[in-house]
N, C-alpha and C positions, 0 to 999 in steps of 0.2 A: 453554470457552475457545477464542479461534480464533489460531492461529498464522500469521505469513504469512512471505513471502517478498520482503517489499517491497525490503530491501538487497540482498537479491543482484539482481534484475530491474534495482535500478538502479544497480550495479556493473556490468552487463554492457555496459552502455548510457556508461557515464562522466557518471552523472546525477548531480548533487547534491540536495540533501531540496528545498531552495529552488526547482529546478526543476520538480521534481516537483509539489512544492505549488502554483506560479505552475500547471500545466498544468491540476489540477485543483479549482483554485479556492480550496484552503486555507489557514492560517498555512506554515511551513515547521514551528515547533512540534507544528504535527499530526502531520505522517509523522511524526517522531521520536517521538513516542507509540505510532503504530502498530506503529511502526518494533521497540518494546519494550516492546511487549504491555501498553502502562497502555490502549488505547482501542482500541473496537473501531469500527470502521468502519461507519458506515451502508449500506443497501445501494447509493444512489446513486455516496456515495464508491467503492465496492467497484470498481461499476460503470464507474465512470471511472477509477479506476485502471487495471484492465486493461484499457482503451481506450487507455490509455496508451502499454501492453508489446506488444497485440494479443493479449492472450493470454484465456481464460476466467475467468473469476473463482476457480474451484476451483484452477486452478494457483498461484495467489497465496495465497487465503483458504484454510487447513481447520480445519473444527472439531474438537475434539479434545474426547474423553469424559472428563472429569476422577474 
């Protein structure tokens, strides 16, 4: 399972999903999936997301051993 951190990074920022999406090329329906662990992220999405935040992909993304 991978959990992430996508709300808070863009709570910090005063970003909305829709923004987020437009940056990274997706529905807004996406993040909100991500958003609540129904989808996991490709690793290009991954990618650009924390292209996004500036941040590493592990800050965002961890996987987690179920």
């Amino acid at each position: 399972m991978i959990k992430n951190r996508i709300k808070e990074y863009r709570a910090k920022r005063n970003m909305t999903q829709f923004e987020l999406a437009k940056l990274v090329g997706v529905r807004r329906e996406t993040i909100g999936n991500l958003e609540n662990g129904r989808y996991n992220p490709s690793l290009v999405l991954a990618w650009d997301i924390a292209k996004v935040f500036d941040v590493k992909i592990e800050d965002i993304f961890k996987v987690i051993d179920e």
